[in-house]
MARLORO-649602 format. One record per atom (N, C-alpha, C): x negated, y, z negated; residue in three letters. Coordinates in steps of 0.1 Angstrom, whole numbers, padded with zeros to 4 digits, always signed. Layout:
N
XYZALA
...
REM end
This chain:
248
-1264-1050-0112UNK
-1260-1039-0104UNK
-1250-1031-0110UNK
-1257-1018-0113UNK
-1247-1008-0120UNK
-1240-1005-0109UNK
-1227-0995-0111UNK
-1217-0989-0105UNK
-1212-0975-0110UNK
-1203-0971-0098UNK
-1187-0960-0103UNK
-1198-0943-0101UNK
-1210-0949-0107UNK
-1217-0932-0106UNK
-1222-0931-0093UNK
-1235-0943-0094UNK
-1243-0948-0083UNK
-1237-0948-0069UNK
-1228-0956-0070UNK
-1226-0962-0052UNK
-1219-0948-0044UNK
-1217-0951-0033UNK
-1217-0941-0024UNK
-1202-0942-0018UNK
-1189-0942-0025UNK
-1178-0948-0027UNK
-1167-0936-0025UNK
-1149-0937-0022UNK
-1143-0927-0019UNK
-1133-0927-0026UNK
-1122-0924-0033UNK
-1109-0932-0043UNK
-1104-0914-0049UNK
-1085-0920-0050UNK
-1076-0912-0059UNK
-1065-0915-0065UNK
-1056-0913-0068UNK
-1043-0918-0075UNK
-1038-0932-0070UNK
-1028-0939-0083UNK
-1025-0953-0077UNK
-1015-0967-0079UNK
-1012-0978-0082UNK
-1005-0986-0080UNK
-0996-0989-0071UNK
-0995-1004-0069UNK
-0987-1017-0056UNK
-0992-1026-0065UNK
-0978-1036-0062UNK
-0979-1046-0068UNK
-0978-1058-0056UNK
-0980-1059-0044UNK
-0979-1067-0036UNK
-0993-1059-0025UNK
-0993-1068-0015UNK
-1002-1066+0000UNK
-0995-1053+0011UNK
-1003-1047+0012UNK
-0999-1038+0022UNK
-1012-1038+0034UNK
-1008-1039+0046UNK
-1015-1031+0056UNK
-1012-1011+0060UNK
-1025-1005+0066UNK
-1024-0992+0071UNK
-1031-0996+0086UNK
-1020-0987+0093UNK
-1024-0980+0103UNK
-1037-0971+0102UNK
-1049-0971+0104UNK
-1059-0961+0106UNK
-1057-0951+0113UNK
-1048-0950+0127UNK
-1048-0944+0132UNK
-1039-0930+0128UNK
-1030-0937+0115UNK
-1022-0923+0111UNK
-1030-0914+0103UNK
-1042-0917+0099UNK
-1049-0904+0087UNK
-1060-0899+0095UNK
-1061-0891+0091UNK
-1066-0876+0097UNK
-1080-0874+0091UNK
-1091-0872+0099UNK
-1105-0873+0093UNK
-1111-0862+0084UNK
-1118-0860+0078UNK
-1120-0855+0067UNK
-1138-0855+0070UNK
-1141-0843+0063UNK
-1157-0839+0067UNK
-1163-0848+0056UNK
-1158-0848+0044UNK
-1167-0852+0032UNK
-1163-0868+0030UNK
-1158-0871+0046UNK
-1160-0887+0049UNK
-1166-0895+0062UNK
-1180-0882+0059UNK
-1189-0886+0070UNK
-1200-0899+0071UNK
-1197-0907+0057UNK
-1205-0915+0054UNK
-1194-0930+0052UNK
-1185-0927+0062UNK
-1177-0939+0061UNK
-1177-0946+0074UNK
-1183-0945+0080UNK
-1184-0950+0096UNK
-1178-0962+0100UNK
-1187-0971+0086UNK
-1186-0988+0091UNK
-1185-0994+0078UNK
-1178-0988+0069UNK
-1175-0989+0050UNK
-1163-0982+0046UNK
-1162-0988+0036UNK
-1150-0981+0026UNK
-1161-0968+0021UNK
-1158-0957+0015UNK
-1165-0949+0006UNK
-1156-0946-0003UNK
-1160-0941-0017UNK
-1150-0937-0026UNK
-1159-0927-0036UNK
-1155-0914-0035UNK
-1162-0907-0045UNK
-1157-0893-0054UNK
-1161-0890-0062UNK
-1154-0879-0070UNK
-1152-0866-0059UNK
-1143-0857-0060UNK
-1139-0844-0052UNK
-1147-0835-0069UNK
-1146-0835-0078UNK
-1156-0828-0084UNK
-1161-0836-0096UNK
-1170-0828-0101UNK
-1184-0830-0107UNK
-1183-0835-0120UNK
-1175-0826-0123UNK
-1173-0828-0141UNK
-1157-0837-0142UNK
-1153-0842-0132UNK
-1138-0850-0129UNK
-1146-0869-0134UNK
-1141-0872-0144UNK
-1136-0890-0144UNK
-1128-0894-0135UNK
-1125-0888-0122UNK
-1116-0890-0115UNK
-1119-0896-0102UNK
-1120-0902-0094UNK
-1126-0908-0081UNK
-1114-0907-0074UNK
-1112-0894-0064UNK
-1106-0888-0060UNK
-1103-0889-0041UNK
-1110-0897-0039UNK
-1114-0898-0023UNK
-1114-0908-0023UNK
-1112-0920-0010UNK
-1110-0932-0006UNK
-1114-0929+0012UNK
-1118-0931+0017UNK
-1125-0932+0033UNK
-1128-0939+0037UNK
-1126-0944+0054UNK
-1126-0956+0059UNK
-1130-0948+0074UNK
-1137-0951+0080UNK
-1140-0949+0097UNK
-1135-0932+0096UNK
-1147-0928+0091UNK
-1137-0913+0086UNK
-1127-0908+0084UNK
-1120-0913+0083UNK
-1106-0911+0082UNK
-1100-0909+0062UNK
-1090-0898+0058UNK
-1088-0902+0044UNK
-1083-0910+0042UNK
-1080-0922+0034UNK
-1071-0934+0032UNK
-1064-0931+0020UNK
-1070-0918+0011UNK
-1064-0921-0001UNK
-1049-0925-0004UNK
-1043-0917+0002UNK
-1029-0915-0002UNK
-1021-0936-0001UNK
-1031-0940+0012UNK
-1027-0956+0014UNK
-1029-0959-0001UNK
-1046-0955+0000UNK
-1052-0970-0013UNK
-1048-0968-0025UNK
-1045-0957-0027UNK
-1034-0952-0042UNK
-1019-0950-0037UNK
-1014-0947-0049UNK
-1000-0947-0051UNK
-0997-0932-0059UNK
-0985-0928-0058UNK
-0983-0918-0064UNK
-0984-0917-0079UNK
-0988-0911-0087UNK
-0989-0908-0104UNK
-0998-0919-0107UNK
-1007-0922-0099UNK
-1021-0928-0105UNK
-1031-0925-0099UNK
-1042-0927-0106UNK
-1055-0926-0104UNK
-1071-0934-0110UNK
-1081-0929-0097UNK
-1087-0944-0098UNK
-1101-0942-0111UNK
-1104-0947-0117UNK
-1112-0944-0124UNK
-1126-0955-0125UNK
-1126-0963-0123UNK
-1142-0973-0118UNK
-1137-0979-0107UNK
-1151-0984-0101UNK
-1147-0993-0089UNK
-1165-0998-0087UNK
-1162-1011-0076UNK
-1177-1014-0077UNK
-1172-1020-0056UNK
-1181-1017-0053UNK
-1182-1025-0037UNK
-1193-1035-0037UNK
-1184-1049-0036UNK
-1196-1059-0038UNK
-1207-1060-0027UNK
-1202-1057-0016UNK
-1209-1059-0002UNK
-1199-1048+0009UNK
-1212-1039+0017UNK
-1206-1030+0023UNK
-1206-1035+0037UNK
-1215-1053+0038UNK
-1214-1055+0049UNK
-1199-1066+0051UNK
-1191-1067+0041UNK
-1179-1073+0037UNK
-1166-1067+0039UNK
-1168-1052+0039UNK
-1157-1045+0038UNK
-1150-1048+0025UNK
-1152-1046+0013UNK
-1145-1051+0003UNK
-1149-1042-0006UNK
-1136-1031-0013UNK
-1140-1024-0025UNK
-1127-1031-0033UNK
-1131-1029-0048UNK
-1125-1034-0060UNK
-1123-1018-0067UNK
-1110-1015-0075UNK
-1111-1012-0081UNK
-1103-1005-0094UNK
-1105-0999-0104UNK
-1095-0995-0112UNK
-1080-0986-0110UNK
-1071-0985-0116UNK
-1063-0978-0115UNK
-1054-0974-0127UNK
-1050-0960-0133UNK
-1042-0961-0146UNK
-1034-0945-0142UNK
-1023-0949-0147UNK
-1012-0940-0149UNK
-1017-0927-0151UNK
-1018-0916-0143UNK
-1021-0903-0148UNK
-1013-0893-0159UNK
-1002-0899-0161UNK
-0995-0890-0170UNK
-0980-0900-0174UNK
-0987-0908-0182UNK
-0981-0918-0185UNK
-0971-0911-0188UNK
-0959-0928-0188UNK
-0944-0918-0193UNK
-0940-0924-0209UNK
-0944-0932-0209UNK
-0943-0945-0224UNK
-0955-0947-0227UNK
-0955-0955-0243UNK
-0965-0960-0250UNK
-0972-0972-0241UNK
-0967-0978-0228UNK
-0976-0988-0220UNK
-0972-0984-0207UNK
-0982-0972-0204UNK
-0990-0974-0191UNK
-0994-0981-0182UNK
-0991-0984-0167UNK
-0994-0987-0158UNK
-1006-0986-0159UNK
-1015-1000-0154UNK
-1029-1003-0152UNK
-1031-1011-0144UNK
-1038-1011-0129UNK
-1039-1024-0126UNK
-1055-1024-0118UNK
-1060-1035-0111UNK
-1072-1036-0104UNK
-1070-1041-0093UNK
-1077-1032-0082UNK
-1069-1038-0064UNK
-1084-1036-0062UNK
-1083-1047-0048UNK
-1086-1049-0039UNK
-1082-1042-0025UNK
-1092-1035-0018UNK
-1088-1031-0006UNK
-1098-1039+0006UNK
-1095-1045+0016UNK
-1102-1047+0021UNK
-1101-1049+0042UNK
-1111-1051+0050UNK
-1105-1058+0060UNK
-1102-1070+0063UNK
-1094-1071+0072UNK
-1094-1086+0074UNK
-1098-1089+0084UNK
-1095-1099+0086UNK
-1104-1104+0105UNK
-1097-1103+0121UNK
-1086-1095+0112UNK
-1080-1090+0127UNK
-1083-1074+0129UNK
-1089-1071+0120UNK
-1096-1056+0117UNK
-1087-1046+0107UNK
-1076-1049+0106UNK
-1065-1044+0094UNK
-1067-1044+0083UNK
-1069-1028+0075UNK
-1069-1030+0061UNK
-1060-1031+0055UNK
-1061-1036+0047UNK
-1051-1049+0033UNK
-1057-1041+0020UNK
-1044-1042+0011UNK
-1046-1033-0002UNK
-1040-1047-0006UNK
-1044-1047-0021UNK
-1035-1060-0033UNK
-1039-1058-0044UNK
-1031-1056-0053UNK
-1032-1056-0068UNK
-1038-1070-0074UNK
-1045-1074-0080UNK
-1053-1087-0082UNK
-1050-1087-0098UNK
-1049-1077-0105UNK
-1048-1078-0122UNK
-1039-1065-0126UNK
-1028-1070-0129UNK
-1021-1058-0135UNK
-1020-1056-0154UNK
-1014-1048-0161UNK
-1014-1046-0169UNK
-1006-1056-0178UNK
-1007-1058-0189UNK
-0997-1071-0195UNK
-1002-1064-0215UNK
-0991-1063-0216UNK
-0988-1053-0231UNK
-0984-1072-0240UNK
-0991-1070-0249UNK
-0990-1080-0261UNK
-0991-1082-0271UNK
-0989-1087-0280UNK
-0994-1084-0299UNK
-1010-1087-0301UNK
-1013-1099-0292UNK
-1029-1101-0289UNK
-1035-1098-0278UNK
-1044-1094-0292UNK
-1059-1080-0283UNK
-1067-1092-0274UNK
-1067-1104-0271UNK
-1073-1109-0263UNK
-1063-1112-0249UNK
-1051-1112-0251UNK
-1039-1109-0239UNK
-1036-1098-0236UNK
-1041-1089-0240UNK
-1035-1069-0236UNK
-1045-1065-0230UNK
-1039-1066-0215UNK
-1050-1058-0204UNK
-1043-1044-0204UNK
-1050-1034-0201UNK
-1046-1023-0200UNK
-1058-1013-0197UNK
-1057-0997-0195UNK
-1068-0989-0197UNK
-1079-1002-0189UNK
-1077-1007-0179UNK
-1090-1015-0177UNK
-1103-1008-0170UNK
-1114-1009-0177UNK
-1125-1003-0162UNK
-1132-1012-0161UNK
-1141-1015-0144UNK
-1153-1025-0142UNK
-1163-1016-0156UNK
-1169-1025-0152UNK
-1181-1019-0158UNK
-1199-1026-0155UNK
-1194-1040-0147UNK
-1210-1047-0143UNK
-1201-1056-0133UNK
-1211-1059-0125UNK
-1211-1068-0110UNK
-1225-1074-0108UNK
-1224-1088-0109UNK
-1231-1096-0107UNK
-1231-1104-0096UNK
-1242-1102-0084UNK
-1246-1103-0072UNK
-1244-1118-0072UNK
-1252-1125-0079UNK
-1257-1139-0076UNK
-1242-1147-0077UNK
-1235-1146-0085UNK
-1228-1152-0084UNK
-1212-1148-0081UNK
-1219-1138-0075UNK
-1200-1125-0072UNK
-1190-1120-0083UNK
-1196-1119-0096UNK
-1184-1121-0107UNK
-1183-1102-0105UNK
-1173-1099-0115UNK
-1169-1085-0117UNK
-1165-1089-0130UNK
-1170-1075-0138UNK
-1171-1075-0156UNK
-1163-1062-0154UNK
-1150-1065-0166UNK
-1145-1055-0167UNK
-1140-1051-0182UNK
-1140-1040-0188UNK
-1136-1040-0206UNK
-1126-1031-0208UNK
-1115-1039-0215UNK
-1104-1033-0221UNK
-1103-1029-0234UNK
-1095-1019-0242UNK
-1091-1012-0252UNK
-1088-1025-0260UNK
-1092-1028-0272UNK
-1087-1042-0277UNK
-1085-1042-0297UNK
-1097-1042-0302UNK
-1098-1038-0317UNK
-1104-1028-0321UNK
-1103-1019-0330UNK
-1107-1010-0337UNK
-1124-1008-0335UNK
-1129-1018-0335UNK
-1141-1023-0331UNK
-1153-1022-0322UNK
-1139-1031-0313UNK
-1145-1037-0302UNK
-1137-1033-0292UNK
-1143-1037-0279UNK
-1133-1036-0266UNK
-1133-1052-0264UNK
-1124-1059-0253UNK
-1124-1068-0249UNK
-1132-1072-0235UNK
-1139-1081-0237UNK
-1148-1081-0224UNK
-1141-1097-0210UNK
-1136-1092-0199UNK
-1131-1098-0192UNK
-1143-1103-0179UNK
-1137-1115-0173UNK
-1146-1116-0157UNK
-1139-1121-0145UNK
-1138-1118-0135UNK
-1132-1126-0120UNK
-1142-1126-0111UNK
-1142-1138-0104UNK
-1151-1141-0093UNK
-1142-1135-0080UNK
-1152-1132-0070UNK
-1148-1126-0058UNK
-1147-1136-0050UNK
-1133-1142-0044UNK
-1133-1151-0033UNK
-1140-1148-0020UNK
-1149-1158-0012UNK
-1155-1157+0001UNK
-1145-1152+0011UNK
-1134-1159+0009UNK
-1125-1156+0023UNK
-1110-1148+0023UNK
-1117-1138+0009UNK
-1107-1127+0014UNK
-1093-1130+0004UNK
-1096-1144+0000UNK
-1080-1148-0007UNK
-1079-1147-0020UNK
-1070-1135-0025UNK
-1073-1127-0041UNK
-1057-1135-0043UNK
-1051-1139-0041UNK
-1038-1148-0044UNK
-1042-1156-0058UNK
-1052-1161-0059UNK
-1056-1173-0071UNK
-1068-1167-0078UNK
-1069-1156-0081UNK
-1077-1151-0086UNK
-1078-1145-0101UNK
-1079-1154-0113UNK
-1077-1148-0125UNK
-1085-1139-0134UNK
-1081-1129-0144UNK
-1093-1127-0151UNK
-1097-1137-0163UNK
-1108-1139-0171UNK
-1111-1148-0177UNK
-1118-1141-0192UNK
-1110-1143-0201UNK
-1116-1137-0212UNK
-1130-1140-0221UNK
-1140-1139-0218UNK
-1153-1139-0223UNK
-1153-1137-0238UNK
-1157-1119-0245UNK
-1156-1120-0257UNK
-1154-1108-0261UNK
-1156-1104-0277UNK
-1157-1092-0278UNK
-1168-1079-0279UNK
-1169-1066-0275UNK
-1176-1060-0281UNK
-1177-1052-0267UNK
-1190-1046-0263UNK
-1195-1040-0253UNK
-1207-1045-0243UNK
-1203-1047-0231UNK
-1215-1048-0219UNK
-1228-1041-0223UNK
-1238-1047-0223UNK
-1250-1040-0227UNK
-1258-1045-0210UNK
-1259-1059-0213UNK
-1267-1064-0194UNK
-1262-1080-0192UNK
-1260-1075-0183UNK
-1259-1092-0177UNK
-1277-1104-0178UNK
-1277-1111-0180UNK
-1287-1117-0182UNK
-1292-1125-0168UNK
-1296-1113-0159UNK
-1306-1119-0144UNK
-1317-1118-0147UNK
-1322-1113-0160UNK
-1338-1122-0156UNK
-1342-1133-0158UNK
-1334-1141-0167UNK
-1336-1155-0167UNK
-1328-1165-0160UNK
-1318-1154-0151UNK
-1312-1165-0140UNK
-1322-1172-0134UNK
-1332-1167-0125UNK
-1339-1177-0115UNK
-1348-1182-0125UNK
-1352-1185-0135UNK
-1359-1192-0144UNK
-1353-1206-0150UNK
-1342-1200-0152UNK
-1336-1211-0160UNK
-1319-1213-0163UNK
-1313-1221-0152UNK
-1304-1222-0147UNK
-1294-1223-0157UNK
-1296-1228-0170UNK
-1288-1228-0180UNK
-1282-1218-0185UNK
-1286-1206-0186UNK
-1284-1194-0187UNK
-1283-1184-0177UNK
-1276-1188-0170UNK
-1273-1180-0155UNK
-1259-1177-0160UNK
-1255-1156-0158UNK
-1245-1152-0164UNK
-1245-1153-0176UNK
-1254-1157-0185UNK
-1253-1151-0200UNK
-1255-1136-0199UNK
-1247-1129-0210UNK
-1245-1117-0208UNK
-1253-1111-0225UNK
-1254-1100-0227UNK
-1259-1096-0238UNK
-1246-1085-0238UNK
-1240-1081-0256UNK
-1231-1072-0256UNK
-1234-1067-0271UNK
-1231-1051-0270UNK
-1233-1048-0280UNK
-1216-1049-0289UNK
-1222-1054-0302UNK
-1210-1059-0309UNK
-1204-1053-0327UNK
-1196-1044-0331UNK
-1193-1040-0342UNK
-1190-1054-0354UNK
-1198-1056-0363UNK
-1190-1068-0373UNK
-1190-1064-0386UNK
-1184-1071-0390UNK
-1180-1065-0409UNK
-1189-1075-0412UNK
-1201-1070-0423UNK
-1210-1076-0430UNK
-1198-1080-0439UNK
-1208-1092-0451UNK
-1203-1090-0461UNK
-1201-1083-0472UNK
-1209-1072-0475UNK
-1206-1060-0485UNK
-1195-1051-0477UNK
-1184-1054-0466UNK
-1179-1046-0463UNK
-1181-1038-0450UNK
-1196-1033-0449UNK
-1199-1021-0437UNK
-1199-1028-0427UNK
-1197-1018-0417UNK
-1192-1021-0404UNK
-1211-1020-0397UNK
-1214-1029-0389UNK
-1224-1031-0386UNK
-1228-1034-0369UNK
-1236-1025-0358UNK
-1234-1031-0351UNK
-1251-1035-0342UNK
-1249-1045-0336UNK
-1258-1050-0330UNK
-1260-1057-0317UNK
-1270-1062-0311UNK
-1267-1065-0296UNK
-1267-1082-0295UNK
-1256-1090-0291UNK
-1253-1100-0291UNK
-1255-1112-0280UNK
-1259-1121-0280UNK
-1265-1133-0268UNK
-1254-1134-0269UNK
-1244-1137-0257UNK
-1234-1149-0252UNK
-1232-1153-0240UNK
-1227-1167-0238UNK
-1229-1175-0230UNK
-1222-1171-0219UNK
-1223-1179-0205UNK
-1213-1176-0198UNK
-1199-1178-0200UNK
-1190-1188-0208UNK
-1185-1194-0218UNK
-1180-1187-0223UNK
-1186-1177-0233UNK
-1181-1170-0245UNK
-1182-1175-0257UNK
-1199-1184-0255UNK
-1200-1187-0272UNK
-1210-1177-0274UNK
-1212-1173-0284UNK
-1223-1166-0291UNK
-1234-1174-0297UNK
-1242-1165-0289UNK
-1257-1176-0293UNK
-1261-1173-0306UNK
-1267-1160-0307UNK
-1272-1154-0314UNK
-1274-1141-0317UNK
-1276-1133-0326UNK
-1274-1113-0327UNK
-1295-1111-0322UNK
-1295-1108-0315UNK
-1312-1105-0308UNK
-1315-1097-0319UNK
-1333-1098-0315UNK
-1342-1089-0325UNK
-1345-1075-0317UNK
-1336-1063-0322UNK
-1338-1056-0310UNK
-1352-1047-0315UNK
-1358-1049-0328UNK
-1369-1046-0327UNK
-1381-1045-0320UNK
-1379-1058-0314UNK
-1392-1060-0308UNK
-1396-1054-0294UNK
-1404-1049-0290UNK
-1405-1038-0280UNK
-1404-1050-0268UNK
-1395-1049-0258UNK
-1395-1054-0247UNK
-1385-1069-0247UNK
-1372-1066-0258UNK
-1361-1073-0264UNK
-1354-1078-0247UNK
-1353-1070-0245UNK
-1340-1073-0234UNK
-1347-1084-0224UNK
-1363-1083-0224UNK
-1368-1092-0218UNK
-1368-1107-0224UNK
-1372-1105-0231UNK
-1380-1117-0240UNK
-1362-1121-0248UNK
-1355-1120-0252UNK
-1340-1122-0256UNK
-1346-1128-0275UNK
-1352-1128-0281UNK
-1355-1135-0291UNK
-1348-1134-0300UNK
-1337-1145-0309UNK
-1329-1140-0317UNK
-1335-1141-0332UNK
-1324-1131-0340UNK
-1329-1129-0355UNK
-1331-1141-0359UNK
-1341-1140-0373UNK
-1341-1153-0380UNK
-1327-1151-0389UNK
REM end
């Protein structure tokens, strides 16, 4: 399940580093949040904008809640609209330093009908590219098993590829991200989930590697749920992504 273009979603500027409730009753409804009835919505205010500008809840605008001042939202994915639960990006619009505010929230209801905002992944600056979250965006959501894929700025190369599971009951308190591997999201591997359980959440990524004469080389990579690498696929063969066959 792709995202951020597709879904029918509402978002704008941002960061909180703790839990907040809103009043619904204080924001004021908005026409181009006519499709928020009984959903979050979040969607660009214009066209040619990377910007996800809108946030809407029971028509009402929420942005100014679900963001924060001098940020803004840039991916998001809604795992379930019958859950009330959006995820999603947030980064410094006009940074003031070389490390930028980044983080990933959760907004959601709860069961006394109160929406609840939480930062679940914030940004963390390091000398290793496998510990420096930052610039983060979703980029895949995986139904069957609720995960969220998300890739950070990492090596010259590559990006860093991250994952979190979406808790059933609402409780993002223990919720970590989990470093997979490197390179680029190419597809999650659901067509051989209901086939063959072994490979349920193997992901396929496209990956930059230094041959050995030097050149920089890149190709599309099997790896595990885990983060071992199976194999570099034959992307020749017409109907690759199905069939997964790797090089000899």
């Amino acid at each position: 399940m792709r995202f951020g273009k597709g879904l029918v979603f509402i978002l704008s500027s941002l960061l909180y580093s703790f839990s907040a409730n809103a009043d619904i009753s204080e924001y004021t409804e908005r026409i181009e949040c006519n499709n928020s009835h009984n959903s979050f919505t979040i969607r660009k205010l214009k066209h040619s904008s990377d910007i996800y500008g809108l946030v809407c809840y029971q028509l009402k605008d929420i942005t100014s809640w679900a963001t924060d001042d001098g940020m803004k939202i840039t991916t998001y994915v809604i795992p379930d609209t019958k859950k009330l639960v959006a995820i999603f990006t947030l980064e410094e619009d006009k940074p003031k330093n070389s490390e930028p505010k980044s983080s990933i929230r959760v907004i959601y209801v709860d069961e006394g009908g109160a929406i609840v905002k939480k930062d679940i992944i914030t940004q963390r600056y390091t000398k290793d590219p496998r510990m420096t979250l930052s610039n983060m965006k979703i980029i895949d959501y995986e139904h069957y098993s609720k995960t969220v894929y998300f890739e950070v700025p990492a090596w010259d190369e590559n990006n860093a590829i991250y994952a979190f599971s979406i808790p059933p009951d609402n409780n993002y308190d223990n919720v970590r991200e989990k470093y997979i591997t490197d390179g680029s999201l190419t597809f999650i591997n659901v067509t051989n989930f209901s086939h063959n359980n072994n490979h349920g959440n193997d992901i396929v990524v496209k990956r930059g590697v230094i041959k050995e004469d030097g050149e920089l080389s890149y190709g599309e990579y099997w790896v595990s749920s885990k983060g071992k690498t199976i194999c570099e696929l034959d992307t020749d063969l017409e109907g690759w992504k199905i069939y997964m066959l790797c090089k000899n």
